[in-house]
C-alpha positions as CSV (number, residue, x, y, z in Angstrom):
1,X,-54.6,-20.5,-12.2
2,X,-50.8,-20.1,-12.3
3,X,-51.2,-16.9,-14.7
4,X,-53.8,-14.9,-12.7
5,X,-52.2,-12.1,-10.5
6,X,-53.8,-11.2,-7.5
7,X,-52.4,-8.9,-4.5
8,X,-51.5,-9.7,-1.3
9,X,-52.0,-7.7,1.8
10,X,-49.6,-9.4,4.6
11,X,-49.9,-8.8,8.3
12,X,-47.0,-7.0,7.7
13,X,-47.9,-4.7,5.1
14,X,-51.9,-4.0,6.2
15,X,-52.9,-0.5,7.1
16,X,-53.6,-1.0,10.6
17,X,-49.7,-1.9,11.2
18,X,-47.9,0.6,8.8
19,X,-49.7,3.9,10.6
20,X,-47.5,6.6,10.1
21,X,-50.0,9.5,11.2
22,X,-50.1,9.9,7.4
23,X,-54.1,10.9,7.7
24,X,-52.5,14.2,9.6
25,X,-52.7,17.5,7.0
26,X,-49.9,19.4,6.7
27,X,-48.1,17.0,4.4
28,X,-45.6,18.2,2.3
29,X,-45.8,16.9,-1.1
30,X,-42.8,14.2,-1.0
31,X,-44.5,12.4,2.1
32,X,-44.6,9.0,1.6
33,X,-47.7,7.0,-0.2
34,X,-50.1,5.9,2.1
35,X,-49.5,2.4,3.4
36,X,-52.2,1.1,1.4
37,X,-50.8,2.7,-1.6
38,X,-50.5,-0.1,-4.5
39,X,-46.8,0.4,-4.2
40,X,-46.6,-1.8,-1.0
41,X,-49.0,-4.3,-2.4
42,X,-46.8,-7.6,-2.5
43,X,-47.8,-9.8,-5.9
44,X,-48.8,-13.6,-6.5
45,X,-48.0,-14.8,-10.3
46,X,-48.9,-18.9,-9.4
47,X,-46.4,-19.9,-7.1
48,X,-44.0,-16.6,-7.5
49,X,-44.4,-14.4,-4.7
50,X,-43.4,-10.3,-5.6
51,X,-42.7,-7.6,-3.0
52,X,-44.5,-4.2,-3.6
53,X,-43.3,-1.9,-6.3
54,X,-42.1,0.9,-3.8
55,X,-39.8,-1.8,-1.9
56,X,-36.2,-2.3,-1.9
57,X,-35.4,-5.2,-3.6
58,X,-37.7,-3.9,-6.6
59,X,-36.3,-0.4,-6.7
60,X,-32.9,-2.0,-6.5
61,X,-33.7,-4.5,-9.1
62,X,-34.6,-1.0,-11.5
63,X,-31.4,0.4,-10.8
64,X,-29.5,-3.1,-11.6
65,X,-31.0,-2.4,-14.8
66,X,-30.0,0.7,-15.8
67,X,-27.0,-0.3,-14.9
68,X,-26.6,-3.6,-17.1
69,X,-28.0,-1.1,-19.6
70,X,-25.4,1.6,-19.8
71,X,-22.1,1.3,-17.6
72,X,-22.2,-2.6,-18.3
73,X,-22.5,-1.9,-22.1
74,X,-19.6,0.8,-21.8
75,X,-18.0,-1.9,-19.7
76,X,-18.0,-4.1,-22.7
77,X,-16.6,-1.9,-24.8
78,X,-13.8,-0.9,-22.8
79,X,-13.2,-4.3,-22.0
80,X,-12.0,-5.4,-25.5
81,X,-9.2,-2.4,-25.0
82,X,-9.2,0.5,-27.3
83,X,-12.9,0.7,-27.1
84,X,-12.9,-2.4,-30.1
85,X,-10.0,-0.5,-32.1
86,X,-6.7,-1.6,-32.7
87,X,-4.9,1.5,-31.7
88,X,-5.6,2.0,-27.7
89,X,-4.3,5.6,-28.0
90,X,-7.6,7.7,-28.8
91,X,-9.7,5.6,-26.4
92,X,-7.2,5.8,-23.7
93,X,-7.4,9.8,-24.3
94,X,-11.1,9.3,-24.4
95,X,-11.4,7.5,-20.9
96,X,-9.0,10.4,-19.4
97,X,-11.8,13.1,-20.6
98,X,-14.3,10.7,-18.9
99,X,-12.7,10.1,-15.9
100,X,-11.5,13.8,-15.5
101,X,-14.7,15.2,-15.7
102,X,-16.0,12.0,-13.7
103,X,-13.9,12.9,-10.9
104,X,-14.8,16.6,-10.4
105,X,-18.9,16.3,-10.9
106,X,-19.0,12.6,-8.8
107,X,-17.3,14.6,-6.1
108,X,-20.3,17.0,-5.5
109,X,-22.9,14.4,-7.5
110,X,-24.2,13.7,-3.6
111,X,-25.1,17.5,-3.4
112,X,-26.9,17.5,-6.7
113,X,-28.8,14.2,-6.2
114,X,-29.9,15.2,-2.6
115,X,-31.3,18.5,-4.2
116,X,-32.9,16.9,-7.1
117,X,-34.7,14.5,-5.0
118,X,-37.2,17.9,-3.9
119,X,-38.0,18.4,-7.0
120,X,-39.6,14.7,-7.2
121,X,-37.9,13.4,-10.6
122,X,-34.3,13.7,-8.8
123,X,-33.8,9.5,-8.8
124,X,-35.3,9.4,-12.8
125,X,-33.5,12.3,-13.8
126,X,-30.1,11.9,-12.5
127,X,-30.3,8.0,-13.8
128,X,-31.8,8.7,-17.5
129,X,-29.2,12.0,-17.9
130,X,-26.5,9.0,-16.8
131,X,-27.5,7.3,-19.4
132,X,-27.7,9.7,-21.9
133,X,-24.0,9.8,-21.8
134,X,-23.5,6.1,-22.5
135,X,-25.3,6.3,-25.6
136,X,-23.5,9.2,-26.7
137,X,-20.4,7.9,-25.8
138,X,-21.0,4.3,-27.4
139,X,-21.8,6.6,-30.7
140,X,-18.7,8.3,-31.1
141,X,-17.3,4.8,-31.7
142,X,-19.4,4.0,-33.9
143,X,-18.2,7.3,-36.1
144,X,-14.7,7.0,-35.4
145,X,-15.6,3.8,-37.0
146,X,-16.6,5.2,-40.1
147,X,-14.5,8.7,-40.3
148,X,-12.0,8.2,-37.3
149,X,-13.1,11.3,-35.6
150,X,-11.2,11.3,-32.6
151,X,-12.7,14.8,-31.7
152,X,-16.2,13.6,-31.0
153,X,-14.5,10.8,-29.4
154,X,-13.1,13.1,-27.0
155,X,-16.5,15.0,-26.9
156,X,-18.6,12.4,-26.3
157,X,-16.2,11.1,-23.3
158,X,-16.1,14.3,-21.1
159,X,-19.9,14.7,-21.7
160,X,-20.3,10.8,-20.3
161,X,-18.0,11.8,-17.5
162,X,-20.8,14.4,-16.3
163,X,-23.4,12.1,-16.6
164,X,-21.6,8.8,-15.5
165,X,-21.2,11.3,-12.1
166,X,-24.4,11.4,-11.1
167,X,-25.6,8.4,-12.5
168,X,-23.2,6.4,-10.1
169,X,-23.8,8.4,-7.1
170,X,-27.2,8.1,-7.4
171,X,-27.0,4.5,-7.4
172,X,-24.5,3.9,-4.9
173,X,-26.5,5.9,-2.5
174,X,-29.8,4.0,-3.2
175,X,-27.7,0.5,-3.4
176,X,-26.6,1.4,0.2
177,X,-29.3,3.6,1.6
178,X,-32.4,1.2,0.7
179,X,-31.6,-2.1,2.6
180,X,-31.5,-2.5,6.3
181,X,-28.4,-3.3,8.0
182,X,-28.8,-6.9,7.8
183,X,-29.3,-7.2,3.9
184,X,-26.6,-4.6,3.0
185,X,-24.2,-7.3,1.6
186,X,-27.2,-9.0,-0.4
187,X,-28.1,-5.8,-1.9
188,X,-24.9,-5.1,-3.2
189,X,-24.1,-8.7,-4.4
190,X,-27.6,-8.6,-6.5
191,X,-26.5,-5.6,-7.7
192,X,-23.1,-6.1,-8.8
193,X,-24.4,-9.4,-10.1
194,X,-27.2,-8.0,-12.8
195,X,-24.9,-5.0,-13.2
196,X,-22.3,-7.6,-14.9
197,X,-24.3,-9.3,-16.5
198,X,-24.3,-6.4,-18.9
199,X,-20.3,-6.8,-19.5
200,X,-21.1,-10.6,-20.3
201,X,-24.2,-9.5,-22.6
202,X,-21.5,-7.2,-23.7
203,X,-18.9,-9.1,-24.4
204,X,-20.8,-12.5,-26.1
205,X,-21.6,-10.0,-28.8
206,X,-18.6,-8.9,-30.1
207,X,-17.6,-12.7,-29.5
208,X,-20.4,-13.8,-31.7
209,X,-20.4,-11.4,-34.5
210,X,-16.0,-11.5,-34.6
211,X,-15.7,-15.5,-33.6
212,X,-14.5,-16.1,-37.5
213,X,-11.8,-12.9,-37.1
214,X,-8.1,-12.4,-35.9
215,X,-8.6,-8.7,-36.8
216,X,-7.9,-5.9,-34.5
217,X,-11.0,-3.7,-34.3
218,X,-14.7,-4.7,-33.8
219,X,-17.5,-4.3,-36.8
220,X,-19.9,-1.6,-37.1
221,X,-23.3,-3.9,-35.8
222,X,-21.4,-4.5,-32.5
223,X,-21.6,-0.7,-31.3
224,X,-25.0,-0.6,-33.3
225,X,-26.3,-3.7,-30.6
226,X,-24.5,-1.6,-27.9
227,X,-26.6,1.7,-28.4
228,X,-29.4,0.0,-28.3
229,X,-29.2,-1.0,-25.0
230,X,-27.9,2.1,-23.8
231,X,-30.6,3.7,-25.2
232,X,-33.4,0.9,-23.2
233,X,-31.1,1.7,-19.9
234,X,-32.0,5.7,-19.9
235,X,-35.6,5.0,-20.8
236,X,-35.8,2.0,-18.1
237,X,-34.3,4.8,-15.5
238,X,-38.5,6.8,-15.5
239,X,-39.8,3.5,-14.0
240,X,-38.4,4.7,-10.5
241,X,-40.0,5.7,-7.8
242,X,-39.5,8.8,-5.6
243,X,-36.8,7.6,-2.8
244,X,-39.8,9.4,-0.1
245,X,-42.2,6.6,-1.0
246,X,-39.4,3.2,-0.4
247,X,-40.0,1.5,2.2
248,X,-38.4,-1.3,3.9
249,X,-39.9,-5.1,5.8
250,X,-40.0,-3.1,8.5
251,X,-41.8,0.0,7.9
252,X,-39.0,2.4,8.2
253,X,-38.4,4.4,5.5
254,X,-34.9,6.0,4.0
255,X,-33.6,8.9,6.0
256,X,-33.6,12.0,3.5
257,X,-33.7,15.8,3.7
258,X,-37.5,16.7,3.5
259,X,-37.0,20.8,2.0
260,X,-33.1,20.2,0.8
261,X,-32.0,23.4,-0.7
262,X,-28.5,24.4,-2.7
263,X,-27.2,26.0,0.0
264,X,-28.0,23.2,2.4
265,X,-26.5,20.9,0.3
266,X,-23.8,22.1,-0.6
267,X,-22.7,23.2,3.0
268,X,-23.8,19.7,3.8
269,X,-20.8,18.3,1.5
270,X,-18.6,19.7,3.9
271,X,-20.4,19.2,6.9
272,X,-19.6,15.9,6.2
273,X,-15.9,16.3,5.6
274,X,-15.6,18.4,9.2
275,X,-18.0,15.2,11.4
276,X,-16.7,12.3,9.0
277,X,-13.2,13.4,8.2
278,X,-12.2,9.6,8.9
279,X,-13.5,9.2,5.5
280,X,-10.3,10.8,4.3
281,X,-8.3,7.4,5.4
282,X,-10.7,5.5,2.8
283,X,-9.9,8.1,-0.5
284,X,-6.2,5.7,-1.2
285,X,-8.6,2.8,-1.3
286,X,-10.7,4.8,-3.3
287,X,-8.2,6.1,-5.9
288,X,-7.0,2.4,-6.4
289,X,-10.6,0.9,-7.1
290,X,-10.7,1.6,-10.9
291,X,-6.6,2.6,-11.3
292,X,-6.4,-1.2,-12.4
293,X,-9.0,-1.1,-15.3
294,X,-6.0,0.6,-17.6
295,X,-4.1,-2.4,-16.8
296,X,-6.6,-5.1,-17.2
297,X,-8.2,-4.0,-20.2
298,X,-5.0,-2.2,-22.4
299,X,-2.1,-3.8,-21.0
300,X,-3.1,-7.3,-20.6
301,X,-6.3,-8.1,-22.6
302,X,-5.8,-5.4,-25.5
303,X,-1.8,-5.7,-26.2
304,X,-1.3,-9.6,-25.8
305,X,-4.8,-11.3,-27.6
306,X,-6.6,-10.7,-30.7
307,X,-10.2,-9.5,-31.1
308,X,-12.2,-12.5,-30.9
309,X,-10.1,-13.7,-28.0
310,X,-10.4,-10.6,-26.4
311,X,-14.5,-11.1,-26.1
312,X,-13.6,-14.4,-24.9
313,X,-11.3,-13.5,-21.9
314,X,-13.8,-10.5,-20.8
315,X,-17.1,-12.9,-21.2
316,X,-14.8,-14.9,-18.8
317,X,-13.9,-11.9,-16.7
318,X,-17.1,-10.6,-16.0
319,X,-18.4,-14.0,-15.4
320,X,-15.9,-14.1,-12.8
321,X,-17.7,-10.9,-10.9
322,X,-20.4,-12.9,-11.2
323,X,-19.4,-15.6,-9.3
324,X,-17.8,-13.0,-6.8
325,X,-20.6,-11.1,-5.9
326,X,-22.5,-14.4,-5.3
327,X,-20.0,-15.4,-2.7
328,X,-19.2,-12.4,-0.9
329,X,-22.3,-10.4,-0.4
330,X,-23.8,-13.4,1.1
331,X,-21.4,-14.0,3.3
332,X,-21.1,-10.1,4.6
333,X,-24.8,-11.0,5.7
334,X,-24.3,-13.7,8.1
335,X,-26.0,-13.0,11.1
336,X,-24.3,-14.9,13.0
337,X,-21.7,-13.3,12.7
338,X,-20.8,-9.7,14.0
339,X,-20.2,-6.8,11.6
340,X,-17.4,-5.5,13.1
341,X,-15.8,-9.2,12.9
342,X,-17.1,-9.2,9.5
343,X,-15.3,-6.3,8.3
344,X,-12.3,-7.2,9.6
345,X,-12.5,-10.5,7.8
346,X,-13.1,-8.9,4.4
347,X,-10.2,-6.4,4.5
348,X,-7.9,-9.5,5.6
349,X,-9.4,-11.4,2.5
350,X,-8.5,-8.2,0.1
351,X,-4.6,-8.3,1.1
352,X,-4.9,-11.8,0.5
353,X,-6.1,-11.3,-2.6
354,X,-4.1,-8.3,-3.5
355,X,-0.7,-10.7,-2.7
356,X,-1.4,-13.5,-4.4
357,X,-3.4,-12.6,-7.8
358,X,-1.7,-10.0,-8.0
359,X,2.1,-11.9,-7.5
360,X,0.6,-14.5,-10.2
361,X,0.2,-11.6,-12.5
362,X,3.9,-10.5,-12.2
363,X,4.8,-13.7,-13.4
364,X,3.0,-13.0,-16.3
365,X,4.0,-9.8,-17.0
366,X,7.6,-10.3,-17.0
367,X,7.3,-12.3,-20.3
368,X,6.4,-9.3,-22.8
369,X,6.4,-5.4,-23.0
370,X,4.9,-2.3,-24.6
371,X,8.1,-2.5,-27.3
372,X,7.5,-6.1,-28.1
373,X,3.6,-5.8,-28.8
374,X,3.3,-2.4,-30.1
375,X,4.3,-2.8,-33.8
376,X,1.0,-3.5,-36.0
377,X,2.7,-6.7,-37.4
378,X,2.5,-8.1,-33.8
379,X,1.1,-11.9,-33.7
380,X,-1.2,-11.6,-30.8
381,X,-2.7,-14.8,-28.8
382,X,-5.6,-16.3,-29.9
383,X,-7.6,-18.6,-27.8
384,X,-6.1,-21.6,-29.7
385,X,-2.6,-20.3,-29.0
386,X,0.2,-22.6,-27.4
387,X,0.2,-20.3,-23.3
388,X,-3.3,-18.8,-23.5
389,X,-4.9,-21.2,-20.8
390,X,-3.2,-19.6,-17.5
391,X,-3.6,-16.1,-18.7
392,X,-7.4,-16.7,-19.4
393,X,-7.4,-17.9,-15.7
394,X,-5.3,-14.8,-14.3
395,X,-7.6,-12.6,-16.0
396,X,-10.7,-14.5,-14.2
397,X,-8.6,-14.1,-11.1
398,X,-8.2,-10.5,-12.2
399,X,-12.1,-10.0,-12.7
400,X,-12.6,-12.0,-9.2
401,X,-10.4,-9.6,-7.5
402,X,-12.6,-6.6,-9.3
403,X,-16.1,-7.6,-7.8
404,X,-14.4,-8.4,-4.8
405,X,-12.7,-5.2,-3.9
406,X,-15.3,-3.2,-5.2
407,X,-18.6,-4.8,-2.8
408,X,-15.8,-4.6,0.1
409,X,-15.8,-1.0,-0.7
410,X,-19.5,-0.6,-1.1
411,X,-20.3,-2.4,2.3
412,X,-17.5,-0.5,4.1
413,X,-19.1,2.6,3.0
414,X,-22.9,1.5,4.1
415,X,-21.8,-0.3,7.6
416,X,-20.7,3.7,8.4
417,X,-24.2,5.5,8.6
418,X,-27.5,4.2,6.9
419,X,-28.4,8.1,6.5
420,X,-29.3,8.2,2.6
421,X,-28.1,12.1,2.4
422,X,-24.9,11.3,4.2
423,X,-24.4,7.9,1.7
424,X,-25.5,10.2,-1.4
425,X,-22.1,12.2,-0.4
426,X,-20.0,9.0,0.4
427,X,-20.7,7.9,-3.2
428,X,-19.5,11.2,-4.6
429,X,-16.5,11.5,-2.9
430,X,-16.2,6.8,-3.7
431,X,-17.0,7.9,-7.1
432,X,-15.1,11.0,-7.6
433,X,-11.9,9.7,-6.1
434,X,-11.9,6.6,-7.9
435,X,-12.5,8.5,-11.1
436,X,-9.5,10.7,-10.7
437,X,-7.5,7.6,-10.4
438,X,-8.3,6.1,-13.9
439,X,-8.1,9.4,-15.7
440,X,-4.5,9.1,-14.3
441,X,-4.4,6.0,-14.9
442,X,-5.4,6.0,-18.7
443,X,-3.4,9.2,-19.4
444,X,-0.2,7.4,-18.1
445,X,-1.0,4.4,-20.4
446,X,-1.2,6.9,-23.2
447,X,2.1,8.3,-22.4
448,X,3.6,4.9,-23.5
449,X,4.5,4.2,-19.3
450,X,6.5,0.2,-19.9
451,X,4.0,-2.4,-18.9
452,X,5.9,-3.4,-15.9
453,X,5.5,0.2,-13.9
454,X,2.0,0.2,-14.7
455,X,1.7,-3.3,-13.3
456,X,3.8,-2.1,-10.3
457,X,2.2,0.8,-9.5
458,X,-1.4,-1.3,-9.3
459,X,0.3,-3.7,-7.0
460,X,1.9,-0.7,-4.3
461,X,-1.3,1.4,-4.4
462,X,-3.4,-1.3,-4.0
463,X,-1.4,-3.0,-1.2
464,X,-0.9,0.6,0.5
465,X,-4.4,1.9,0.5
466,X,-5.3,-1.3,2.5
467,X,-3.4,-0.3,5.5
468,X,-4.4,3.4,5.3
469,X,-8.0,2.3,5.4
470,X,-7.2,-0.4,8.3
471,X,-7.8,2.2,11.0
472,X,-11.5,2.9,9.3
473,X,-12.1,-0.5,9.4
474,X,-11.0,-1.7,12.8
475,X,-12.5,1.9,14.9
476,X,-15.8,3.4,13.1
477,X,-17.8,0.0,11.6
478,X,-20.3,-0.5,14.6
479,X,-21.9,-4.1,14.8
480,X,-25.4,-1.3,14.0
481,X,-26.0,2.3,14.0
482,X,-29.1,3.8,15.9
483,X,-31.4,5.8,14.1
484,X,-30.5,8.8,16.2
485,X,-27.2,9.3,14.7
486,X,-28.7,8.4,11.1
487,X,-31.1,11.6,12.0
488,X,-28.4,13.8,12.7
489,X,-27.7,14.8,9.2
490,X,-31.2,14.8,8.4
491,X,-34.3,17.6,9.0
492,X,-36.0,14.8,9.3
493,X,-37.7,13.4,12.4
494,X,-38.0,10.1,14.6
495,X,-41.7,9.6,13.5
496,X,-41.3,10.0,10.0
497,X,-39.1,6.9,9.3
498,X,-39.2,5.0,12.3
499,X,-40.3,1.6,11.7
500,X,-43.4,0.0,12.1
501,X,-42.7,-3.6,12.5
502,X,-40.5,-5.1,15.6
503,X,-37.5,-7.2,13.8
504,X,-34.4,-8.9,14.9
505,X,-32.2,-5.2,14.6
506,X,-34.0,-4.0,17.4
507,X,-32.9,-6.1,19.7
508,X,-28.9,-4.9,19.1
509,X,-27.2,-3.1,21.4
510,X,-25.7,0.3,20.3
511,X,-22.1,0.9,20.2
512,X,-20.0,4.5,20.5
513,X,-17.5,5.1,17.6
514,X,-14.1,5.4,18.2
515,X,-12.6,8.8,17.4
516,X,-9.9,9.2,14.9
């Protein structure tokens, strides 16, 4: 019967093939589940076939969730500029308390989340506290709705920026730690896919409940619908599993620290700068990743449209990631392709990108400025508007050009090691970097900064950190990297996350870095 669920033991997941030596005593008690475990057990609903629980592509699909949940929702609301208010000024000093305190805890978040993960709740916590702050945060609006309380405004934004950092460090190290080498790309794309789906969610209800309004601010049900699902995203976070028990087709499981301890790592945070210091030439590209949000959301969608517009163009935009992701995490996973050919390919693709959407949106920009669409008596663009058709398509473009640099980023990052303690630190320092670019960012928007040198500086630091990261890119991606150097930064051993299971990765010869 097509409802009837029954589990599967494949050749590949049976007992007899997945033999770790777990029977041996001496365990300690983060050792992964049996083999047999239900966690592996893959899942038959009719003609649906499910991997196990403890699996990547389920684990992943969790974190996806949390992630439509909370960031997408905040997304949302920064999306319609001014977090849904008319005046951007007190949510442009909002975002700078976020992104300030963003940037100082995402730089050590790697630390935190590798020492939480001995405690067994490190993955649950770090996610739920994460989205503790996006409830919070979404709240404040809500108030300053009502009483215009920019102080709790303020509050609630340097409190998200503590949780946002380790909620996005975790993830970005279990987004590129999880998958094997060949799947990195997919990974990424289904993430960045579901993740979105939360700024479209987001954004169709502030289009729905405002599609009969030209006003300037959002009403109070829209940030009402929006802590709901903040408040489903931290609770969704406690149906993870410990990153000890994941494991992959192939039998291997995630290289960790098995007895991590503050002082390991913490000295393993700079460990990393002293080995990888390379990663120094990808901190530009970093810093640029979010600096464009300011621009997007406050300079082009807040000061040129009104509100119900507004939803429109960022339904459209995040659509647009949509799409994105689609395209380019498949194509960073054809095999027959190498990776080093591969990444080479997708930083060519980013100047492209960066020259042309980015030329098309001086064009546009040269026909208004922050004097001409500052005064409250402003006639802003509505979607029926004489002109609105090719920005709605530059700001698609724009949203394109967001997934697209962002899963470029994200793959970079994992084609480097496939250590999950030495990825937990890349997202911190991803993470923290790009933070401190959009508190900057925001703070020079609220400075009153003309629209044209905020465009400009988008354009140079985007085009710039492109050729600082060139040398990354073209030296230090390896077509794979063997599991001895992944073990390296790990107290971890050979036998406890070899894998199980010959594949096709095996068979790949193993390249030397290049030293920079």
């Amino acid at each position: 019967m097509a409802g009837n669920v029954e589990p599967v033991m494949t050749e590949k997941s049976s007992p007899a093939n997945l033999s770790y030596g777990l029977e041996e005593t001496g365990q300690t008690s983060h050792a992964p589940a049996p083999p047999s475990s239900w966690m592996y057990r893959m899942f038959n609903i009719g003609p649906l076939h499910f991997p196990g629980y403890a699996t990547p592509p389920v684990q992943l699909a969790v974190v996806a969730f949390v992630c439509f949940m909370c960031p997408g929702m905040f997304n949302a609301v920064n999306g319609l500029g001014g977090g849904g208010q008319f005046a951007a000024k007190v949510a442009d000093n909002a975002n700078v308390a976020v992104y300030s305190a963003f940037s100082v805890v995402g730089f050590f978040a790697g630390s935190v989340a590798n020492l939480l993960r001995s405690e067994g709740l490190g993955i649950k916590l770090t996610l739920s506290f994460g989205g503790l702050g996006y409830f919070l945060y979404v709240s404040s609006y809500l108030s300053y709705n009502r009483n215009a309380n920019a102080g709790f405004v303020y509050f609630a934004g340097a409190f998200l920026g503590v949780c946002a950092g380790l909620l996005w460090t975790a993830q970005g190290a279990i987004m590129m730690s999880y998958p094997d080498e060949s799947s990195k790309g997919r990974y990424i794309s289904w993430f960045w896919m579901v993740f979105n789906l939360g700024g479209v969610l987001g954004s169709l209800i502030p289009l729905g409940q405002n599609i009969h309004s030209t006003a300037g601010s959002v009403n109070d049900g829209t940030y009402i619908a929006f802590m709901a699902l903040t408040f489903i995203g931290l609770a969704l976070a406690w149906c993870l599993v410990d990153a000890h028990h994941v494991r992959r087709a192939d039998g291997s499981h995630v290289v960790l620290m098995k007895n991590p301890t503050w002082q390991s790592e913490f000295l393993g945070l700079w460990e990393v700068l002293r080995t990888d210091t390379y990663i120094l030439l990808l901190f530009p590209m970093f810093f640029a990743s979010n600096w464009f949000y300011t621009y997007h959301f406050a300079v082009f969608n807040l000061a040129k449209f009104n509100v119900r517009t507004r939803a429109l163009n960022n339904t459209l935009y995040w659509t647009s990631q949509i799409i994105a992701a689609l395209i380019l995490g498949f194509a960073l996973d054809i095999k027959t392709v190498r990776r080093t050919t591969k990444a080479k390919a997708a930083l060519g693709l980013l100047f492209v990108l960066v020259m042309v959407i980015w030329g098309g949106g001086y064009a546009w920009q040269k026909q208004y400025t922050r004097a001409e669409t500052s005064p409250e008596d402003y006639v802003k663009l509505d979607w029926t508007s004489s002109g609105y058709v090719g920005g709605m398509f530059l700001y698609m473009f724009y949203g394109f050009f967001d997934a697209a640099w962002q899963i470029c980023v994200y793959w970079f990052i994992g084609a480097l090691t496939n250590n999950g303690r030495k990825l937990a630190n890349f997202a911190g320092f991803y993470k923290g970097i790009q933070s401190a670019g959009q508190a900057v960012a925001f703070r020079i928007d609220a400075l009153g900064v003309p629209f044209m040198d905020e465009f400009a500086s988008n354009w140079g630091l985007l085009a710039g950190s492109l050729l600082l990261a060139a040398p990354v890119i073209w030296l230090k991606v390896r077509d794979t990297v063997p599991l001895e150097d992944d073990l390296r930064f790990s107290d971890e051993t050979f036998e406890d996350v070899k894998p199980t299971i010959a594949t096709e990765q095996s068979t790949i010869p193993h390249e030397e870095p290049v030293k920079l």
